[in-house]
DSSP file (Angstrom, degrees, kcal/mol; ACC not computed):
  #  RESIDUE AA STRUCTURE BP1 BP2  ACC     N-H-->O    O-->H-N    N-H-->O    O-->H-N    TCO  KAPPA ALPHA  PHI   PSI    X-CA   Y-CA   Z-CA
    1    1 A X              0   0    0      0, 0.0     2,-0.4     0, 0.0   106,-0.0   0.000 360.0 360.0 360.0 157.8   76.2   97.2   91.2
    2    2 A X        -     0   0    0    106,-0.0     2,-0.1     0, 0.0    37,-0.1  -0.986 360.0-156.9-138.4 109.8   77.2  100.8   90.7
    3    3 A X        -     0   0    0     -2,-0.4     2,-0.3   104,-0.1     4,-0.1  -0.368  15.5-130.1 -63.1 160.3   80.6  102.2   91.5
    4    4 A X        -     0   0    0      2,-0.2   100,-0.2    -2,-0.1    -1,-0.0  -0.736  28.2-108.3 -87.1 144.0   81.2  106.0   92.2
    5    5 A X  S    S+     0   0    0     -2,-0.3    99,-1.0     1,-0.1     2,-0.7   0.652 109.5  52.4 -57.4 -14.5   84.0  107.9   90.4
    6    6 A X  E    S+A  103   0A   0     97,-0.2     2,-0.2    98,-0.1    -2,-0.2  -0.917  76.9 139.8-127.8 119.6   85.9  108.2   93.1
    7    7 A X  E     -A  102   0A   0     95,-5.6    95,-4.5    -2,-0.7     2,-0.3  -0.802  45.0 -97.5-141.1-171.9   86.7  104.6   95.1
    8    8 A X  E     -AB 101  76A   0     68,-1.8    68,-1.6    93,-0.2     2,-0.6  -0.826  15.7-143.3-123.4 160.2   89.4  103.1   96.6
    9    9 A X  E     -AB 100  75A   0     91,-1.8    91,-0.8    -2,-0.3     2,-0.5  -0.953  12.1-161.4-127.2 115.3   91.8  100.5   95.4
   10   10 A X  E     -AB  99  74A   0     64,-3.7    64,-2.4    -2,-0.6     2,-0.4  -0.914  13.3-163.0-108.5 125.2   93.1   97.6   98.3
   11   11 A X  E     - B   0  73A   0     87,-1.6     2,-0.5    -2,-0.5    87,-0.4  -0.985   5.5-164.4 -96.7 104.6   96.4   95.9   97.0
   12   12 A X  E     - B   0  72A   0     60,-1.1    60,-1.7    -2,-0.4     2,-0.6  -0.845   2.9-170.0 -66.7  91.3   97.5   92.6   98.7
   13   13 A X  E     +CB  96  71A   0     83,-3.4    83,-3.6    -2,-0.5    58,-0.2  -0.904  33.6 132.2-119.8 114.1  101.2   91.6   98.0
   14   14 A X  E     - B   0  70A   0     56,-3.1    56,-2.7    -2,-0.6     2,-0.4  -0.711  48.8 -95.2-148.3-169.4  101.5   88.0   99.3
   15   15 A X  E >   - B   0  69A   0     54,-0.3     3,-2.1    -2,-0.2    11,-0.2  -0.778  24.2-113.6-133.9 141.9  103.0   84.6   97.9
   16   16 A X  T 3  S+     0   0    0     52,-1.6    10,-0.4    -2,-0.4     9,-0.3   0.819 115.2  42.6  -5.0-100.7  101.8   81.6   96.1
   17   17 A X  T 3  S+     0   0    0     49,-0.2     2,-0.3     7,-0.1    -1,-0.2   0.189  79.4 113.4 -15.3 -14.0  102.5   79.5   98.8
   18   18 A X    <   -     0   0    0     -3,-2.1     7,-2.7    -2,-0.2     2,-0.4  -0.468  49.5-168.4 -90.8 137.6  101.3   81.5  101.7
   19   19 A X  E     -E   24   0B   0     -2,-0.3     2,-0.4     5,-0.2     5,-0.3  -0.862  22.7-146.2-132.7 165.5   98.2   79.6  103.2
   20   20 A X  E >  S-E   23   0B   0      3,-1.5     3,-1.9    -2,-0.4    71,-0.0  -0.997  86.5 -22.7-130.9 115.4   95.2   80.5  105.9
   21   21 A X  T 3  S-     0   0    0     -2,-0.4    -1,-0.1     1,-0.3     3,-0.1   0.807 129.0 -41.8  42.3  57.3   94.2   77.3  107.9
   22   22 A X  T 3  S+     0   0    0      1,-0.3     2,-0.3     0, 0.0    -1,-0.3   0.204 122.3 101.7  99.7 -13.1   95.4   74.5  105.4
   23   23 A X  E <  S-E   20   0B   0     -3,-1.9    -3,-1.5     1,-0.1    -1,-0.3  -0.675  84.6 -88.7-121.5 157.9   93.9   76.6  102.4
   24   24 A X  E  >  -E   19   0B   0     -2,-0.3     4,-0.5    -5,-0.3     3,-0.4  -0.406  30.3-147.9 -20.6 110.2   95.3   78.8   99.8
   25   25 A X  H >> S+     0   0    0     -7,-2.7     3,-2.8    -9,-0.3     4,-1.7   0.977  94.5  53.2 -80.0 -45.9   95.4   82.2  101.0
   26   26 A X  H 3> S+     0   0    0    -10,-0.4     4,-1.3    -8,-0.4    -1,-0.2   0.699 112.7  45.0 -39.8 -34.0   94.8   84.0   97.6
   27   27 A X  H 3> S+     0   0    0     -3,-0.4     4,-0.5     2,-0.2    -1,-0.3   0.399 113.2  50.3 -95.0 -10.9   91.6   81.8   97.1
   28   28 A X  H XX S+     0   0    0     -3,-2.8     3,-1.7    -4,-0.5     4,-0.6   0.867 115.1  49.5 -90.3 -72.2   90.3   82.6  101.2
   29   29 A X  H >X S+     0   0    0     -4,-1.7     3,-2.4     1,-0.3     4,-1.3   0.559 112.1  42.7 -35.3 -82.9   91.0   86.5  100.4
   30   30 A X  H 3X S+     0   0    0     -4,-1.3     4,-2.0     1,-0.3    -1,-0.3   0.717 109.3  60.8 -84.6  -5.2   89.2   86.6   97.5
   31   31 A X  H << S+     0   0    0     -3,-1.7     4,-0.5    -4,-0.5    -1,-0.3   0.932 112.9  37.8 -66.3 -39.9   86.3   84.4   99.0
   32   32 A X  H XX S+     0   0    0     -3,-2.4     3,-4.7    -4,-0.6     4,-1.9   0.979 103.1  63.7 -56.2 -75.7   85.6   86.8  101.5
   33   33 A X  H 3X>S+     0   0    0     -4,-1.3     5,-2.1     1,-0.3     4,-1.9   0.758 113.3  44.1 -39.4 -54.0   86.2   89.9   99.5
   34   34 A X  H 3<5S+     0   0    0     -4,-2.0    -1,-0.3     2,-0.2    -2,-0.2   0.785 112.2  49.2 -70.1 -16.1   83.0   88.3   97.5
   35   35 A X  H <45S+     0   0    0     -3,-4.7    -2,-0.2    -4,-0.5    -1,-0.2   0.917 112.4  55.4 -82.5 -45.7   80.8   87.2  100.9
   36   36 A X  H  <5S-     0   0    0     -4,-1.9    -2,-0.2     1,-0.1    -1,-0.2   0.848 115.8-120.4 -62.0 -31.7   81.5   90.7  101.9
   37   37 A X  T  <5 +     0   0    0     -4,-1.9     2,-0.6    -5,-0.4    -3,-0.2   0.577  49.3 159.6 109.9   0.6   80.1   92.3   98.9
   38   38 A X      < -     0   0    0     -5,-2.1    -1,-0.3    -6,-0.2    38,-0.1  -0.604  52.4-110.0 -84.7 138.5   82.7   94.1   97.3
   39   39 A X  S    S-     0   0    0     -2,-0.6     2,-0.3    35,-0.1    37,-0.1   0.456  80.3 -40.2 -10.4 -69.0   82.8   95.1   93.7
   40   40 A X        -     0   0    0     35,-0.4     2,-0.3     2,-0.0    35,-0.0  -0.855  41.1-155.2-151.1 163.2   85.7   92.6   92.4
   41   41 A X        -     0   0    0     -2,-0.3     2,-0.4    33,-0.1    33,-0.3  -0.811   8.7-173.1-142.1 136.7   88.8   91.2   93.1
   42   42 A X  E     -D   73   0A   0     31,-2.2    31,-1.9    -2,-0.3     2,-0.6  -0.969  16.7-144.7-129.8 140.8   91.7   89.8   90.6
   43   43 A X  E     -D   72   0A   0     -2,-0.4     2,-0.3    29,-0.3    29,-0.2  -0.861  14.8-161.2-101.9 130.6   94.7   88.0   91.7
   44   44 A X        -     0   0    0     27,-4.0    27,-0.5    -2,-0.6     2,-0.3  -0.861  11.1-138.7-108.6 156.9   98.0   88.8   89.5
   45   45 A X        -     0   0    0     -2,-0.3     2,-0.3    25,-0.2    25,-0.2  -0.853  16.6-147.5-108.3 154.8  101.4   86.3   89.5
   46   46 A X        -     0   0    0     23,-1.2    23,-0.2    -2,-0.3     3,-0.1  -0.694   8.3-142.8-109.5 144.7  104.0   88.4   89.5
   47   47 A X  S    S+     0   0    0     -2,-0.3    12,-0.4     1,-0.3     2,-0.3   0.795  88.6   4.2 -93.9 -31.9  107.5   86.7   87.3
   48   48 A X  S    S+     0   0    0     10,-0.2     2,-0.3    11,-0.1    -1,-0.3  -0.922  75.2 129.8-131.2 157.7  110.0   88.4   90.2
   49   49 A X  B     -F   57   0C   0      8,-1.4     8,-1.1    -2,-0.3     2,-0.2  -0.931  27.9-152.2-174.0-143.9  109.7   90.2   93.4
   50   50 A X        -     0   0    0     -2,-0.3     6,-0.1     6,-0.2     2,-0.1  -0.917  13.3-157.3-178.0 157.8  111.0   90.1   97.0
   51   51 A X        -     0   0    0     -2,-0.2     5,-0.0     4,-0.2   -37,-0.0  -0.270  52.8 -48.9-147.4-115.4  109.6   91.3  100.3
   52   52 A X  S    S+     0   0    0      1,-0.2    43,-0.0     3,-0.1     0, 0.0   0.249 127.8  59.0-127.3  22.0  110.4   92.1  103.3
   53   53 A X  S    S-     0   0    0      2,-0.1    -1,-0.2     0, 0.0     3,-0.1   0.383  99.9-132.8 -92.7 -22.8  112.7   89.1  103.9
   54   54 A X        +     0   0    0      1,-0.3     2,-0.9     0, 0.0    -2,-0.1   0.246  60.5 137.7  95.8  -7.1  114.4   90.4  101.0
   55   55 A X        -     0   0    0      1,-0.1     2,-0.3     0, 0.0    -1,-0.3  -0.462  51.1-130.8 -69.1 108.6  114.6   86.3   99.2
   56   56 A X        -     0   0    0     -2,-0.9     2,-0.3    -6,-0.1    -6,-0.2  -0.566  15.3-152.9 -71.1 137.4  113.8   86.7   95.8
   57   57 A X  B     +F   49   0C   0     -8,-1.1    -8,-1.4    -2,-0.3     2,-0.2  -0.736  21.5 172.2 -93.1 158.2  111.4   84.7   94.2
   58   58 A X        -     0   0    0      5,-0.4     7,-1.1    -2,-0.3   -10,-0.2  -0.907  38.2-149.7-159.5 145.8  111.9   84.1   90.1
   59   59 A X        +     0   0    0    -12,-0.4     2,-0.5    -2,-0.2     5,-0.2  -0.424  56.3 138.1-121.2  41.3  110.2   81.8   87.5
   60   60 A X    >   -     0   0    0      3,-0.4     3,-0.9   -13,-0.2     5,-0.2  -0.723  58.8-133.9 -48.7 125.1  113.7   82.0   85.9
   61   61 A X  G >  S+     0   0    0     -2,-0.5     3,-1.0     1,-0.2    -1,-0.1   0.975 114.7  56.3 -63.5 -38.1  113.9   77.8   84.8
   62   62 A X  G 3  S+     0   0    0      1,-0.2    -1,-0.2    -3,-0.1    -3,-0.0   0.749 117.3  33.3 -64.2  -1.7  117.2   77.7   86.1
   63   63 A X  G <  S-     0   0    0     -3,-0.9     2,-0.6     2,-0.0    -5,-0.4  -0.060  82.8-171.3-137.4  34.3  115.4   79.1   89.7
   64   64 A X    <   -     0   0    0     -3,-1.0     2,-0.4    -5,-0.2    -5,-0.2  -0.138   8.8-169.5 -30.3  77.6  112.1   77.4   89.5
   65   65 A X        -     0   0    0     -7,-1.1     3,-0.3    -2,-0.6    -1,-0.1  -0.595  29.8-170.6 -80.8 147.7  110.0   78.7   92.2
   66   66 A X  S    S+     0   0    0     -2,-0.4   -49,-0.2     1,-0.3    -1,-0.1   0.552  85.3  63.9-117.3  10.9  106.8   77.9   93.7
   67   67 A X  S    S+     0   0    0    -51,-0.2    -1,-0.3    -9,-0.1   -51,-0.1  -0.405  70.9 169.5 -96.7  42.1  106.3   80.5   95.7
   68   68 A X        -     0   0    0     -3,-0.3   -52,-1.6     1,-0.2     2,-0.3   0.470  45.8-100.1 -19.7 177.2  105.9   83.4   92.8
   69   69 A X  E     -B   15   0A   0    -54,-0.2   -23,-1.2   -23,-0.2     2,-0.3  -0.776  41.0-159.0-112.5 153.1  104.8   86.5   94.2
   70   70 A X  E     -B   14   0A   0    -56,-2.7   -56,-3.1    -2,-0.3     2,-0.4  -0.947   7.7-156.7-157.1 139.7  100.8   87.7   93.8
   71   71 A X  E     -B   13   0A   0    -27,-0.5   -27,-4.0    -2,-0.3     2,-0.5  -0.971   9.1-156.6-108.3 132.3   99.0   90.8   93.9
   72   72 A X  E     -BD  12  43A   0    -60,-1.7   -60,-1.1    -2,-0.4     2,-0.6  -0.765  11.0-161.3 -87.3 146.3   95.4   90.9   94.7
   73   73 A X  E     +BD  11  42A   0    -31,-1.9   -31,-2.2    -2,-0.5     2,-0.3  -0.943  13.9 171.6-137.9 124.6   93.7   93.6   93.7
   74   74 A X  E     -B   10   0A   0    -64,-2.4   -64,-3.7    -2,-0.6     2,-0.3  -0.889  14.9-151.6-151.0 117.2   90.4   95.0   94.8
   75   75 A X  E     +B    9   0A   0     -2,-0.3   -35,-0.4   -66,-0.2     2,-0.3  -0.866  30.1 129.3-135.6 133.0   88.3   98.1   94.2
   76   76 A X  E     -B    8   0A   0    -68,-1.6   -68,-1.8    -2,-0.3     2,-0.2  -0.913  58.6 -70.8-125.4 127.7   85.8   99.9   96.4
   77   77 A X    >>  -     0   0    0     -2,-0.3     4,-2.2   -70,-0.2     3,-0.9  -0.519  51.7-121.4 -67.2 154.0   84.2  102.4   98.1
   78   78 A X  T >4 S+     0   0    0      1,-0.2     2,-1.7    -2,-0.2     3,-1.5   0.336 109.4  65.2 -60.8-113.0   86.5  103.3  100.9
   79   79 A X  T 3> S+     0   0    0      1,-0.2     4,-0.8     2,-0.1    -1,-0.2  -0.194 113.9  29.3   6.4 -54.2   83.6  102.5  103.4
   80   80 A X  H <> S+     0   0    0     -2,-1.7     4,-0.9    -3,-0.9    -1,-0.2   0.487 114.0  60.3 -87.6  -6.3   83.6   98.8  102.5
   81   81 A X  H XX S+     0   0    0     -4,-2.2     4,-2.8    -3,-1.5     3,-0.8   0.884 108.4  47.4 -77.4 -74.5   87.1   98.7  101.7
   82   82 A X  H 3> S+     0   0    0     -5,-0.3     4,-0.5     1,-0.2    -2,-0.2   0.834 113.8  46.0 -37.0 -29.9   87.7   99.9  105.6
   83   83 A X  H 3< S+     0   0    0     -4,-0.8     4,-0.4     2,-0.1     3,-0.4   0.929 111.5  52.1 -80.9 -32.6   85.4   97.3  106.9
   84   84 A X  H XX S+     0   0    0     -4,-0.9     3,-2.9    -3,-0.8     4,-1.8   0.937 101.9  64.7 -51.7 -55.3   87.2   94.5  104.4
   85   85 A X  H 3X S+     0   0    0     -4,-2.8     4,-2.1     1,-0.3    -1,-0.2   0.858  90.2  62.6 -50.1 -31.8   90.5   95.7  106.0
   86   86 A X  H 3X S+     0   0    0     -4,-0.5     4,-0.8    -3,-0.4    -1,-0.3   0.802 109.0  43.2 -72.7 -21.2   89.5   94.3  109.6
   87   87 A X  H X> S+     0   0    0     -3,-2.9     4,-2.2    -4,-0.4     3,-1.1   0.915 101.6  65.9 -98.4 -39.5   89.4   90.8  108.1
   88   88 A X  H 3X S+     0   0    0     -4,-1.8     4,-2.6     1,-0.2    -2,-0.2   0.883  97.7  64.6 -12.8 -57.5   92.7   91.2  106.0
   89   89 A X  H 3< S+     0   0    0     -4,-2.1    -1,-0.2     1,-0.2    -2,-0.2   0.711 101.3  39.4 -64.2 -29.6   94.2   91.4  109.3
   90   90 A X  H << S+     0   0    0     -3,-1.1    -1,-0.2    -4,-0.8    -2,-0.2   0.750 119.8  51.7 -68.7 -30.2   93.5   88.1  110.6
   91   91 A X  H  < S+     0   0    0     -4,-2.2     2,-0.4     1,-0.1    -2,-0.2   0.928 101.1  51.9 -72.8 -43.3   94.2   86.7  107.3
   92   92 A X     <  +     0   0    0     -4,-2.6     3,-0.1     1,-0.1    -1,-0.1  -0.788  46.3 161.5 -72.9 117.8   97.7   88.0  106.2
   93   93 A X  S    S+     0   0    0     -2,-0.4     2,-0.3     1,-0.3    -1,-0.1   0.335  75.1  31.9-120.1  16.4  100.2   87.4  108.8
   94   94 A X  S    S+     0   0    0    -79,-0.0     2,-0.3   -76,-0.0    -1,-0.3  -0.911 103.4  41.9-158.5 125.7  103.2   87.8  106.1
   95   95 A X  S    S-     0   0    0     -2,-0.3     2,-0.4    -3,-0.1   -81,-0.2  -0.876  80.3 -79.7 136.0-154.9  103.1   90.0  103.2
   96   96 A X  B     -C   13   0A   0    -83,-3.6   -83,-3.4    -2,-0.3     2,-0.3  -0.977  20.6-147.1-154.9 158.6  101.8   93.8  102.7
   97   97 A X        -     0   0    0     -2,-0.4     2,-0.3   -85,-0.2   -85,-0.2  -0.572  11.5-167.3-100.5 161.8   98.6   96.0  102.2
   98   98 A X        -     0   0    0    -87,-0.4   -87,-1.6    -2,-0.3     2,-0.1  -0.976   5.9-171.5-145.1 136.5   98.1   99.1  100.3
   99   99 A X  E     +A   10   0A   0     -2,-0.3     2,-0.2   -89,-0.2   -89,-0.2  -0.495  18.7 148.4-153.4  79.2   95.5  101.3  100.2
  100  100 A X  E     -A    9   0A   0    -91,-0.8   -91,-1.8    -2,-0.1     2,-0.1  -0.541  41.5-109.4-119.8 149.3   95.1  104.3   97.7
  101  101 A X  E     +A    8   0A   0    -93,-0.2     2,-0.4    -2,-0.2   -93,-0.2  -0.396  36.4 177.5 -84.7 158.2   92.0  106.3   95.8
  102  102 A X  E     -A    7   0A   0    -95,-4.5   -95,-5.6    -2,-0.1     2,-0.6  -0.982  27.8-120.7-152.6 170.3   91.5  105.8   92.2
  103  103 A X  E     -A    6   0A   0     -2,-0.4     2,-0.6   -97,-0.2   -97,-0.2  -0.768  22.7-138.7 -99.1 151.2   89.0  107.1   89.9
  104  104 A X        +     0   0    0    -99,-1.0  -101,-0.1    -2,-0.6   -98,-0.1  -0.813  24.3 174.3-128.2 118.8   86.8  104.7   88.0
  105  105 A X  S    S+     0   0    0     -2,-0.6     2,-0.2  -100,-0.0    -1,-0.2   0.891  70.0  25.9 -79.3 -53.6   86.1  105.4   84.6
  106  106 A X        +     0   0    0   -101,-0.0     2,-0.1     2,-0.0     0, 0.0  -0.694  40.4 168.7-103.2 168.0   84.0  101.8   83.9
  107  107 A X        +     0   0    0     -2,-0.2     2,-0.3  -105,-0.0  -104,-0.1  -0.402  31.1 155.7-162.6 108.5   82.1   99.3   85.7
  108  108 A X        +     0   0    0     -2,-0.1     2,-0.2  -106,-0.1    -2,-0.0  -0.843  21.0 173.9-152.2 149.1   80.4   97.0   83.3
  109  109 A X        -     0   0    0     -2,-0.3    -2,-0.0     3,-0.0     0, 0.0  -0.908  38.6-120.4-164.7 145.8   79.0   93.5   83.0
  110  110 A X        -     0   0    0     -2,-0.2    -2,-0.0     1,-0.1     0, 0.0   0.280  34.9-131.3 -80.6   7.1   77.1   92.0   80.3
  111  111 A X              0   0    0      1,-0.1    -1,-0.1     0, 0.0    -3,-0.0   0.388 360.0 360.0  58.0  21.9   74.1   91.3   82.3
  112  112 A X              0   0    0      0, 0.0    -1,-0.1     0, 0.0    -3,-0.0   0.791 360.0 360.0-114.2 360.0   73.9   87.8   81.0
């Protein structure tokens, strides 16, 4: 697959915990993002954050969470990034999207 220099970059900020019909939401996302066809997707844990309930999560030991924070991360051409977005919306019902251009300097795989 072949990227253009100029794509778009979809950022997911949702929680461990947070799940889509019994399942792991992080793992449904980036199962679709690959039935859809888009370039990649990577899930990051985050060590702190907060959202928009304002409750911090921490992997402090004395404040052992299991709800960490995760960003997904996925890069596109806007076209398939805009069609991706219409299934985000059934899928996240708590958390937030982002959706900004970036240029991409690689796209490489080792063909083996």
């Amino acid at each position: 697959m072949h990227l253009p220099a100029q794509a778009e970059r979809l950022r997911i900020f949702i929680g461990e915990a947070d799940r889509h019909d019994g399942r792991l939401l992080s793992e449904v996302i980036v199962e679709e993002a690959r039935k859809t066809g888009l370039a990649g997707a990577t899930v990051l844990r985050g060590i702190m954050g907060y959202g928009a309930n304002s409750r911090v999560h921490t992997s402090k030991i004395l404040r052992l969470s299991e709800d960490m924070p995760l960003v997904i991360e996925i890069v596109d051409i806007p076209e398939k990034i805009e069609t991706f977005l219409r299934t985000l919306d059934e899928l996240v019902t708590e958390g937030l999207v982002t959706r900004e251009p970036v240029e991409v300097l690689f796209y490489r795989h080792s063909g083996g």
